[in-house]
PLY file of the C-alpha trace (Angstrom):
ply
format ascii 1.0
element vertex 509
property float x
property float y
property float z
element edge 508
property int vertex1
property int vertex2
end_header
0.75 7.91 6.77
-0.02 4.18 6.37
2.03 4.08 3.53
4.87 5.44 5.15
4.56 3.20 8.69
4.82 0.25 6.20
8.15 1.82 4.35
9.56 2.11 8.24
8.68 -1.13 8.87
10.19 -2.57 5.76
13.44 -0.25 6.60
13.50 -1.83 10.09
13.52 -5.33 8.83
16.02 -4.69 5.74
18.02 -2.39 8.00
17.98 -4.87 11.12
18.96 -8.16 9.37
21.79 -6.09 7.42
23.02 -4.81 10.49
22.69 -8.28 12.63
24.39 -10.02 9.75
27.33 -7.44 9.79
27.59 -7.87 13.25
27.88 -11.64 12.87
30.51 -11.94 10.73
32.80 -9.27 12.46
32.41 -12.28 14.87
34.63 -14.46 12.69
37.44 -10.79 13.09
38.80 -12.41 16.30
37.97 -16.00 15.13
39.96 -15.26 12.43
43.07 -13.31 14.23
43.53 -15.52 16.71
43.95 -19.00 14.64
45.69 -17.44 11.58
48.80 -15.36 11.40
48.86 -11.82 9.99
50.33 -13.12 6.63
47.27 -15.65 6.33
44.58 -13.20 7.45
46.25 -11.06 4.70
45.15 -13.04 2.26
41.70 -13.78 3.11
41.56 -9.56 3.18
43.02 -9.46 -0.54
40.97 -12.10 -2.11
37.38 -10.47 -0.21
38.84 -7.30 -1.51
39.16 -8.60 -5.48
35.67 -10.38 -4.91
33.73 -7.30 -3.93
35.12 -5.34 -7.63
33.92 -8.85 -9.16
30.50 -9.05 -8.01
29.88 -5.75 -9.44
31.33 -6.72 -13.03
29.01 -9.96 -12.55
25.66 -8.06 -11.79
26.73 -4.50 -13.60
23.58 -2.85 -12.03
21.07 -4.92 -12.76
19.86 -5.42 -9.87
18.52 -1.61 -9.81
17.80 -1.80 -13.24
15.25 -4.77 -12.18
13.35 -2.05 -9.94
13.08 0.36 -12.08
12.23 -1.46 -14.77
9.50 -3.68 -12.68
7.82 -0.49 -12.04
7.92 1.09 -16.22
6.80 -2.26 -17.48
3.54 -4.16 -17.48
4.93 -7.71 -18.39
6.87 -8.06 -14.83
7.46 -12.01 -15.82
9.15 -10.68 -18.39
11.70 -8.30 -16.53
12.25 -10.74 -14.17
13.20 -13.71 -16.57
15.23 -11.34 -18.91
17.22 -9.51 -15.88
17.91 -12.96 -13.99
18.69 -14.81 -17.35
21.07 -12.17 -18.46
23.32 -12.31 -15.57
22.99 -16.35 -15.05
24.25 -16.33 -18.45
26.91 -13.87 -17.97
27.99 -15.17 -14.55
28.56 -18.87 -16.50
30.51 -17.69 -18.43
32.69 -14.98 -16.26
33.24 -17.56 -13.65
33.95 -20.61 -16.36
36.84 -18.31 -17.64
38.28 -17.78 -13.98
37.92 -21.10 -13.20
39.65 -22.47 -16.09
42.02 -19.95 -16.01
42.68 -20.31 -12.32
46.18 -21.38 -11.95
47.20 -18.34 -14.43
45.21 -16.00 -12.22
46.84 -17.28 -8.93
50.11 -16.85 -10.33
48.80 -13.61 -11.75
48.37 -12.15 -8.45
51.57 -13.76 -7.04
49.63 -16.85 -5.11
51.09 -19.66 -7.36
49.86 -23.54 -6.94
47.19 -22.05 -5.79
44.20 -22.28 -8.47
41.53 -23.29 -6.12
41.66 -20.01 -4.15
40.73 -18.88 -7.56
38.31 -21.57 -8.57
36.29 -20.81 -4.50
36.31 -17.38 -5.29
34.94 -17.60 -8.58
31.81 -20.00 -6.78
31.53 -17.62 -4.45
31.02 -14.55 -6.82
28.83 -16.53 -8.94
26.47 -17.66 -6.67
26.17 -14.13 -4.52
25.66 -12.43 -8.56
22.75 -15.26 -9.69
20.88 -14.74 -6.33
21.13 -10.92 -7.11
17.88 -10.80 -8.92
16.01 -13.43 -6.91
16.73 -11.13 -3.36
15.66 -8.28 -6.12
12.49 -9.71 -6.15
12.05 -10.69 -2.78
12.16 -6.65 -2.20
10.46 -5.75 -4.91
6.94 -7.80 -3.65
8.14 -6.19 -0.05
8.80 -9.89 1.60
11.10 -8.33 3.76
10.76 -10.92 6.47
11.90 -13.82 4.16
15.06 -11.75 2.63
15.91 -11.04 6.16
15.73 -14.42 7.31
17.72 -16.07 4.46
20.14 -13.71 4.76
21.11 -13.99 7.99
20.95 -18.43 7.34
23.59 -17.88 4.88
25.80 -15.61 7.60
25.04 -18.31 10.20
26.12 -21.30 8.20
29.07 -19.20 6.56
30.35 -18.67 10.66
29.41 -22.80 10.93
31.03 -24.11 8.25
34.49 -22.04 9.29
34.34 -23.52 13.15
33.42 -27.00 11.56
36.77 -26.27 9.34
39.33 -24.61 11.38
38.33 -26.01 14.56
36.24 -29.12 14.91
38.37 -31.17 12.46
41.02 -30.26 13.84
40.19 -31.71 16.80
38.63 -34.50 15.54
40.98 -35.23 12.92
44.07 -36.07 16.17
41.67 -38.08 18.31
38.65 -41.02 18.63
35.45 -38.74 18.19
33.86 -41.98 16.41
31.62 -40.23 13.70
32.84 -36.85 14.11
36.52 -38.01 13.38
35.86 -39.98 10.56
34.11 -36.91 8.95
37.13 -34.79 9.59
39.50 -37.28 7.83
37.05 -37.40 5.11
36.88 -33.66 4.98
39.65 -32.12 6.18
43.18 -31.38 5.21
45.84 -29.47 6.68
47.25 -28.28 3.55
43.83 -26.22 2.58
44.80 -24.25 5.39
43.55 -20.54 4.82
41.35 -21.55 2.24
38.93 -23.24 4.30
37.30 -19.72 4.70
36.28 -19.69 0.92
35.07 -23.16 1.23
32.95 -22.19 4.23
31.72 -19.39 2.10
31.26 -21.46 -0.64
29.15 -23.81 1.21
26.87 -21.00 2.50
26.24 -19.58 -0.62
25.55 -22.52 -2.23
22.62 -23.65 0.44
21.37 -19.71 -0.37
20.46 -20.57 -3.76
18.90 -23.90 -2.54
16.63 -21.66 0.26
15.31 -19.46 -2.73
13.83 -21.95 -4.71
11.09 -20.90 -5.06
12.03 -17.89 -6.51
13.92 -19.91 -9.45
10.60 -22.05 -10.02
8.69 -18.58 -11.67
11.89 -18.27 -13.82
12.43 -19.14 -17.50
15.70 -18.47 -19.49
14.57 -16.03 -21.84
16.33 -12.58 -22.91
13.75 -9.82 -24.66
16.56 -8.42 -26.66
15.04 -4.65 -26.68
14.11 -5.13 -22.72
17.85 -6.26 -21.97
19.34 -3.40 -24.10
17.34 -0.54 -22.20
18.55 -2.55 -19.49
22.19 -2.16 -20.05
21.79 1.70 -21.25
20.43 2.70 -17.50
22.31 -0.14 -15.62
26.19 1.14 -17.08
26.23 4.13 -15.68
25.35 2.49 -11.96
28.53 0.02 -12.46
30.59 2.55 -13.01
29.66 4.75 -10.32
29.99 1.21 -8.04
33.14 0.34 -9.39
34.15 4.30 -8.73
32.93 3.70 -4.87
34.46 -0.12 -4.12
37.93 1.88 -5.24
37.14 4.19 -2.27
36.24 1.28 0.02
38.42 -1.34 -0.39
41.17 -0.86 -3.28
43.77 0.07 -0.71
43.85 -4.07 0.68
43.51 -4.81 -3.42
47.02 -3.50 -4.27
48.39 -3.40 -0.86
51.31 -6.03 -1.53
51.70 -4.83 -4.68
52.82 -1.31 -4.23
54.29 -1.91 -0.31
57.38 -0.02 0.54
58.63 -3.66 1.75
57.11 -6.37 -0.37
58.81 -9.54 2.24
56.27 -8.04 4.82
53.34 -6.42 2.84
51.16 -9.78 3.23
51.86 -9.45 6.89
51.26 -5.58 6.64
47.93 -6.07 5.22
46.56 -8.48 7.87
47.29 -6.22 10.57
45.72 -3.06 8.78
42.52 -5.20 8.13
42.12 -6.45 11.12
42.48 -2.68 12.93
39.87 -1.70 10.11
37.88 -3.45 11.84
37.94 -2.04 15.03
35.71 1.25 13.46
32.94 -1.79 13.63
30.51 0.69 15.88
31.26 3.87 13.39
30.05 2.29 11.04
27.26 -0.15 12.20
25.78 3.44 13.23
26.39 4.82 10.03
24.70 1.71 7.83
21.84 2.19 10.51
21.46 5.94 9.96
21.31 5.21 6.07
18.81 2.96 6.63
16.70 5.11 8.93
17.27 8.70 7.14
16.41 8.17 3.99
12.36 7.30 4.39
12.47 9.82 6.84
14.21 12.54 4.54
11.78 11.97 1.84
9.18 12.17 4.18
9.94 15.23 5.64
10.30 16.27 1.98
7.04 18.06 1.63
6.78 20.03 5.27
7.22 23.13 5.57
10.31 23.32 7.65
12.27 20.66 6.33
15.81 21.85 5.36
15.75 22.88 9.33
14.86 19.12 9.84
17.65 18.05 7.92
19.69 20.30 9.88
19.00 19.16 13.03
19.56 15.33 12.15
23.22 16.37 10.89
23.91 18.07 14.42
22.78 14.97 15.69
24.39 12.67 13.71
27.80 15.01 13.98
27.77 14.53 17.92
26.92 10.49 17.97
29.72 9.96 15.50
31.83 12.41 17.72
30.88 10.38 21.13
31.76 7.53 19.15
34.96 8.02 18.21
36.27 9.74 21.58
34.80 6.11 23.47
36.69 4.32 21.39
39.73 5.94 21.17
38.89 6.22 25.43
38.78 2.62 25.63
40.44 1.21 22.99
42.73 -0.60 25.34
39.63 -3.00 25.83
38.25 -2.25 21.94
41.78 -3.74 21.23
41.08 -7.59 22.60
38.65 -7.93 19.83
41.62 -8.55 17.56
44.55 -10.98 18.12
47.90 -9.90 20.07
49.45 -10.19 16.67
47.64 -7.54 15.05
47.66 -5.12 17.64
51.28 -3.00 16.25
48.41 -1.42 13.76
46.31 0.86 16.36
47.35 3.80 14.86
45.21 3.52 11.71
42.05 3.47 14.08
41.62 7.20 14.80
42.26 8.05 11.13
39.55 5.26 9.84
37.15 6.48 12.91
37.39 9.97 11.52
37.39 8.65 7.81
34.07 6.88 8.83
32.67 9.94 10.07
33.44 12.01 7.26
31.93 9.35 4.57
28.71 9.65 7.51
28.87 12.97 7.14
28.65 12.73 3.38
26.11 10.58 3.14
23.75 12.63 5.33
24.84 15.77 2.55
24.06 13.87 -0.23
20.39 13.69 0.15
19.97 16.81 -0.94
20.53 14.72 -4.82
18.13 12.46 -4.55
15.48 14.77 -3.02
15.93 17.34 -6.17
16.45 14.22 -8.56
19.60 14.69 -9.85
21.15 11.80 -8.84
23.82 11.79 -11.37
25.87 13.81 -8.79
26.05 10.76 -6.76
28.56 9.20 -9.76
30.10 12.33 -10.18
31.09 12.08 -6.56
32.07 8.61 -6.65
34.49 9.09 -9.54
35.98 11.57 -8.17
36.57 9.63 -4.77
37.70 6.87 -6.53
40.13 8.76 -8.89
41.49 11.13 -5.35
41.99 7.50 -3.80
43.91 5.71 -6.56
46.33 8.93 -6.84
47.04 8.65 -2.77
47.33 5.18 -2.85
50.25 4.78 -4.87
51.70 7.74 -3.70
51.37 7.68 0.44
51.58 3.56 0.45
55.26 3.04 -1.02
56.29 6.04 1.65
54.22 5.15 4.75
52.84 1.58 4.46
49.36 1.31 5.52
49.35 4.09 8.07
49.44 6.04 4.46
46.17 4.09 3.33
44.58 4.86 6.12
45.41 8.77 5.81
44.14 8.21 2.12
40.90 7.28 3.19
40.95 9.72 5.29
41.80 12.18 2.74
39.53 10.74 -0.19
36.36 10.97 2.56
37.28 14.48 3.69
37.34 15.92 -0.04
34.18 14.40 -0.94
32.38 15.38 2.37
33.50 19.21 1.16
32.84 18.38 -2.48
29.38 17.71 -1.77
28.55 20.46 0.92
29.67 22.93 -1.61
27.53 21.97 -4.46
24.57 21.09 -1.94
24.96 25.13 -0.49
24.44 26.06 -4.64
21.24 23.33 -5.82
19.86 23.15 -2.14
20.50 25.45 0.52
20.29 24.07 4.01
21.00 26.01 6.91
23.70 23.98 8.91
25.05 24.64 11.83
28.84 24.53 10.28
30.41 25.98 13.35
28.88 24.17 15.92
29.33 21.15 14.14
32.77 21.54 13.66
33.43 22.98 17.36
31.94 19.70 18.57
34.53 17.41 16.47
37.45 19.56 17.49
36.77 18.93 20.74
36.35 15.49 20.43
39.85 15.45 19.01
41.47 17.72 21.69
39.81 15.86 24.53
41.46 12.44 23.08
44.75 14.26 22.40
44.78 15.70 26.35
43.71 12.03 27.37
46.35 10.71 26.10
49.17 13.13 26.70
47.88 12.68 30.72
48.21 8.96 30.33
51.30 8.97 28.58
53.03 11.19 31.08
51.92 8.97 34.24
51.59 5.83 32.83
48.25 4.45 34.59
47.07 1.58 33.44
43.82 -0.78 34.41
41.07 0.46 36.32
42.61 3.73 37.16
42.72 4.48 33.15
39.34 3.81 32.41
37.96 5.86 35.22
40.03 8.47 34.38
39.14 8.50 30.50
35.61 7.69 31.61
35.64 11.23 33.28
36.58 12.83 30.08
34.35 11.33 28.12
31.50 13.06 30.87
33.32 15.86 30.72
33.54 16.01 26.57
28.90 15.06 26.65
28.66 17.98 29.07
30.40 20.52 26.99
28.70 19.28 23.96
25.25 20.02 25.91
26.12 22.92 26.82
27.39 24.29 23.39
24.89 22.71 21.37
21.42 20.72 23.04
20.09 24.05 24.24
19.99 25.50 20.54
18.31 22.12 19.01
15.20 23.53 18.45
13.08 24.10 15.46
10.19 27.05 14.69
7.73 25.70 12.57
7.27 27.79 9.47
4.46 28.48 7.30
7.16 29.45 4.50
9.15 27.53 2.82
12.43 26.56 4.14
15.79 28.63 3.38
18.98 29.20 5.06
17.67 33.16 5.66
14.32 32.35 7.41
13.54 28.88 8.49
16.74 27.86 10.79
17.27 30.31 14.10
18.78 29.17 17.31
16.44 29.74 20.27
17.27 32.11 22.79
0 1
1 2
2 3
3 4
4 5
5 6
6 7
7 8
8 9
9 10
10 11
11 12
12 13
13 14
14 15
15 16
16 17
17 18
18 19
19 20
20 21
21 22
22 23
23 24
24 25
25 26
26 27
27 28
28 29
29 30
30 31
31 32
32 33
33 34
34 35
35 36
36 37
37 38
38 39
39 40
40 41
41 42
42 43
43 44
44 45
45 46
46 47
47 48
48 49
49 50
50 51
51 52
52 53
53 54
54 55
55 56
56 57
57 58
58 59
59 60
60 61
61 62
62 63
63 64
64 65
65 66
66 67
67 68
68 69
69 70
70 71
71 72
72 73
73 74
74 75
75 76
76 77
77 78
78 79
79 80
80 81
81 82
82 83
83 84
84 85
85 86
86 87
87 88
88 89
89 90
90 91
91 92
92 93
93 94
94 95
95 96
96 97
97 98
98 99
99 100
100 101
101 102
102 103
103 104
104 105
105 106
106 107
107 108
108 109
109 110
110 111
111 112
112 113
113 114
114 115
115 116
116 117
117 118
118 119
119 120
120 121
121 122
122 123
123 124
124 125
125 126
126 127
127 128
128 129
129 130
130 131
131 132
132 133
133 134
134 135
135 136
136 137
137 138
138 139
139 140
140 141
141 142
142 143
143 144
144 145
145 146
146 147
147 148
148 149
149 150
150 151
151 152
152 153
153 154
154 155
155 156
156 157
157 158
158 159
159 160
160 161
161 162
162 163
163 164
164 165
165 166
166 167
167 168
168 169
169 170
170 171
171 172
172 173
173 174
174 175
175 176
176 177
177 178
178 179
179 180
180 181
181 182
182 183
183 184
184 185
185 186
186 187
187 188
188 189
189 190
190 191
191 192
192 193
193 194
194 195
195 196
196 197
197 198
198 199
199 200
200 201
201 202
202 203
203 204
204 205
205 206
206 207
207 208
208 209
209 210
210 211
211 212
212 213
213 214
214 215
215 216
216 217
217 218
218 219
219 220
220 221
221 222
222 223
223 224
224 225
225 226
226 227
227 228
228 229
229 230
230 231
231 232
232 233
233 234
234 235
235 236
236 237
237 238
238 239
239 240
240 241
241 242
242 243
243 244
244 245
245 246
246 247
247 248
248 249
249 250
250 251
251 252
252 253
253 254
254 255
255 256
256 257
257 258
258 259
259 260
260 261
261 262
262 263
263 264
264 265
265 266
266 267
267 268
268 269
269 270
270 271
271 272
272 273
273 274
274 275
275 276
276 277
277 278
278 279
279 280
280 281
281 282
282 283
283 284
284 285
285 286
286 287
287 288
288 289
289 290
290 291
291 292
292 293
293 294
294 295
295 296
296 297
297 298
298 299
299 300
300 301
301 302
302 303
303 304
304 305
305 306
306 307
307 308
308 309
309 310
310 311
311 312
312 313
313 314
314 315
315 316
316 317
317 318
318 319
319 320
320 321
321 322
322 323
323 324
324 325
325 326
326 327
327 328
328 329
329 330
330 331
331 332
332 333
333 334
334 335
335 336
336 337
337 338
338 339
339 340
340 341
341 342
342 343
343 344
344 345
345 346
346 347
347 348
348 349
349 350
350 351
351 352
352 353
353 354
354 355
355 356
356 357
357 358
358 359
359 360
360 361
361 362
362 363
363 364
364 365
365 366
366 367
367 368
368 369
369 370
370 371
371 372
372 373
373 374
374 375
375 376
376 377
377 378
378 379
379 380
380 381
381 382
382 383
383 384
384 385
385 386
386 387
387 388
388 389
389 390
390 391
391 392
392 393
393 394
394 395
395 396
396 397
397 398
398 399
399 400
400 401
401 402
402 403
403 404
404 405
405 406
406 407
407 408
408 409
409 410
410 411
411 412
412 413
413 414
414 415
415 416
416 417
417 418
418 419
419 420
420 421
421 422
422 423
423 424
424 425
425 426
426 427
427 428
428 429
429 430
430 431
431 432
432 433
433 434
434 435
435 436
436 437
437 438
438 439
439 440
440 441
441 442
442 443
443 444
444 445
445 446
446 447
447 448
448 449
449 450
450 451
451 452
452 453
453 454
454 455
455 456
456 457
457 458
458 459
459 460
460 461
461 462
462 463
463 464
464 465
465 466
466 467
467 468
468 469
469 470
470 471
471 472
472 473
473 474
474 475
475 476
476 477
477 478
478 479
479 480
480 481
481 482
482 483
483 484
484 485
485 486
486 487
487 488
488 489
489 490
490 491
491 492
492 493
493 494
494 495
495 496
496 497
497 498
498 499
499 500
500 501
501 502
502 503
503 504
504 505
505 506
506 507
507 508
C-alpha cells in the first residue's frame, strides 16, 4: 500500500506540473492572437508542428530505453553515460546539418531568407533532445519535485522572454525608459518579427540545461558499443510507433499550406485552425489528467477481484465528464471564444469536431489499458500506425476539398476508427463488461441537446445574458437526464470470482 501511496504521489507531482505547464503556455494562445496576424501565428503553428516529428528523430526512444535498461543492468553509470552520450552525439550532429543547411531548408519549406527560423529551431530541438536523458534520470531516482520545478522555470521564462520580446521592447525601443530602452535597442529588431517566439524558446531552453547541472556533472562521454546496440534494437520500434502517433496529432498543421485548396490563404488558414484547436484546452487538460491518474490506479486494481467492473465504471465516468465537457463548451463558447483574437474567430466550426475528436482519443486511451495490463504492448504501435496511416490518407484527400474544416473531420475520423479498433480487439484478449449503450446514449444526448440549443438560439436570436441562462438551463437539464439514465446503475458487487463480462458487471436494481 505504501508503495503505491508513493507511485500516487509521484503521479500527482509529474501529472500536476505537466498539467500547470500546459496551462501556462495556452496563456501565450491569446498573447499570441492578439499581437500577430493569422498568417504569422501560422507559422509559429507549422514550425512547432515540424519540431515535435524532430525531437523524436533526435531522441528515437531512448529515453524509455534508459528505464528499462536502468532497471536490466547493474552498471547504471554506465546506461546513463552511454544513453546521454549517444544522443548528445547524435543531436550535434543532426542539428549542425540543419543549421548549416538552414537557408536550403527555409527555402525548402517555402520560408526563403529565412535561415534563422531554421537555425532557432534546430537550438531548440537540440537542447529539449540532450536534456531528454538528464529529466530521464531525474524520474528514474523518483525526484519528482525537482523535474517538476524545472519544468515549469523553463515554461515561465519561455512566457518571459516572449513579453520581454513582443512587448516590452517595443515599448521601450519608441521612448526614454533609460536602461530598459537601451536594452531594447540593443536587443530588439523589428524585422525578427515572428521569430522572436523561437528566440524566447531558445532562451528558455538554454537556461534548462544550465538548471540541470548537476545532472551533466555524473556524466562522461562514453558509448558501450554492445549496451548502445541493445539500445537501439528495443528503442526503434518506440520511434516508430511515436512518429506513427505525432502524424495523428499534429501532421495536419505540417502540410497544411502545402496541400490547401487555396495556397494565397493557407498560411492564414492555418493560424485560424490552430488557434480554434486550442479552444478543446479543457478536453484535453482532463484527458492528460485522467492518463496520469488511471494508469497507477488500473494496475492497481489489477489484482482485485472485481476489476474489469472497476474499469468499467471509470469509462462511464470518464464518458459523462468528457460529455459535460463538450456540451459547456459548445454552451458557452460565445465566452470560450474571447480566449482567441477577433481574427481567428471565422474557425469555430472545427471546435465541436476536435471536442468530439478529443473525446474519442480519451476514450481510447482508457481502452487501451487492457495492453499494457496483459503485456502485449505491441498493440499500442499497431494502433498508432494504423492512426497515422488512416490520417495521412484523409489529409490529402478532405484538405484540398474542405480546407481545415476537412482536417478537423480527419481527426475526427482517424480518433473514431482507432477508439473502435481497439474496443474490438480489447472484447477478444480482455473482456470487460462496458456499459456500450449507456455510454453511447449519454453522448447522443450531449449532441442533440447542443443541436436543439442552437436551433432555439438561432431561430430567436438572443444574445448576452439571456443566452447563457438559457443554455445554462440545458446544460441542468442534459446532468439531470444523465443521472437519471445512468448514476443510479453505478454500482459495483464485489465478487469472489474472477471478473468477466457474464458474472462480475450487473446493474443494481
Amino acid at each position: 500500500m505504501s508503495g503505491i501511496r508513493k507511485l500516487a504521489g509521484q503521479t500527482a507531482i509529474y501529472g500536476l506540473s505537466s498539467i500547470v505547464g500546459r496551462m501556462l503556455n495556452y496563456l501565450l494562445v491569446p498573447f499570441y492572437t492578439r499581437i500577430f496576424s493569422p498568417v504569422e501565428y501560422g507559422i509559429v503553428s507549422e514550425l512547432y508542428s515540424y519540431s515535435a516529428f524532430l525531437l523524436i528523430l533526435f531522441t528515437y526512444g531512448m529515453e524509455t530505453a534508459f528505464f528499462n535498461f536502468m532497471q536490466k543492468e547493474k552498471d547504471n553509470k554506465n546506461v546513463y553515460a552511454t544513453s546521454l552520450s549517444s544522443v548528445v552525439f547524435t543531436t550535434v550532429i543532426l542539428s549542425g546539418l540543419m543549421i548549416a543547411f538552414s537557408d536550403h531548408l527555409a527555402s525548402l519549406i517555402r520560408y526563403p531568407g529565412k535561415g534563422e527560423f531554421i537555425t532557432w529551431l534546430a537550438l531548440i530541438i537540440a537542447f529539449d533532445a540532450i536534456t531528454s536523458i538528464p529529466f530521464a534520470r531525474l524520474r528514474q531516482q523518483n525526484k519528482a519535485v525537482k523535474f517538476a520545478v524545472i519544468k515549469i522555470i523553463n515554461i515561465l521564462l519561455n512566457i518571459g522572454f516572449n513579453i520581454f520580446f513582443l512587448v516590452g521592447c517595443q515599448v521601450w525601443v519608441k521612448g526614454d525608459h533609460g536602461i530598459l530602452s537601451q536594452l531594447a535597442v540593443t536587443f530588439y529588431s523589428p524585422s525578427i518579427g515572428v521569430g522572436y517566439v523561437f528566440l524566447s524558446n531558445v532562451l528558455a531552453s538554454g537556461f534548462t540545461v544550465l538548471l540541470l547541472f548537476r545532472e551533466y556533472r555524473y556524466f562522461t562521454f562514453q558509448i558501450d558499443k554492445v549496451l548502445l546496440r541493445n539500445m537501439f534494437v528495443y528503442a526503434l520500434p518506440l520511434m516508430i510507433a511515436g512518429f506513427a502517433g505525432m502524424i495523428n496529432e499534429t501532421l495536419d498543421r505540417a502540410i497544411y499550406k502545402f496541400i490547401a485548396p487555396n495556397p494565397d490563404t493557407a498560411l492564414r488558414e492555418l493560424g485560424i485552425y490552430s488557434a480554434c484547436y486550442k479552444l478543446s484546452i479543457i478536453m484535453t487538460l482532463f484527458i492528460q489528467t485522467f492518463r496520469y491518474a488511471a494508469e497507477p490506479f488500473f494496475f492497481a486494481q489489477h489484482k482485485q477481484d472485481n476489476q474489469r467492473s472497476v474499469y468499467a465504471l471509470v469509462m462511464t465516468y470518464f464518458v459523462i465528464t468528457c460529455s459535460v465537457i463538450f456540451l459547456a463548451v459548445m454552451l458557452y463558447l460565445d465566452i470560450i471564444q474571447l480566449f482567441i483574437g477577433e481574427k481567428f474567430r471565422s474557425g469555430l466550426g472545427v471546435v465541436p469536431i476536435l471536442l468530439m475528436a478529443n473525446m474519442c482519443l480519451g476514450i481510447f486511451y482508457n481502452l487501451s489499458m487492457w495492453y499494457k495490463l496483459t503485456e502485449q504492448t505491441q498493440y499500442g504501435a499497431y494502433f498508432s500506425i494504423f492512426g497515422g496511416i488512416l490520417t495521412v490518407i484523409l489529409l490529402f484527400v478532405l484538405i484540398p476539398l474542405f480546407g481545415y474544416m476537412g482536417a478537423a473531420w480527419a481527426t475526427f475520423i482517424t480518433y473514431f476508427a482507432m477508439m473502435i479498433l481497439s474496443y474490438v480487439t480489447g472484447q477478444k484478449n480482455y473482456p470487460i463488461p462496458y456499459k456500450v449503450k449507456d455510454d453511447f446514449i449519454t453522448v447522443v444526448l450531449a449532441l442533440m441537446c447542443y443541436g436543439i440549443a442552437y436551433s432555439v438560439q438561432s431561430l430567436f436570436h438572443y444574445k448576452g445574458v439571456l443566452l447563457w441562462v438559457i443554455n445554462t438551463l440545458f446544460l441542468f437539464a442534459y446532468l439531470y437526464t444523465i443521472y437519471r439514465i445512468n448514476l443510479p446503475d453505478l454500482k459495483i458487487r464485489p465478487s469472489k470470482q474472477q471478473a468477466t463480462p457474464a458474472n462480475t458487471y450487473k446493474k443494481t436494481d
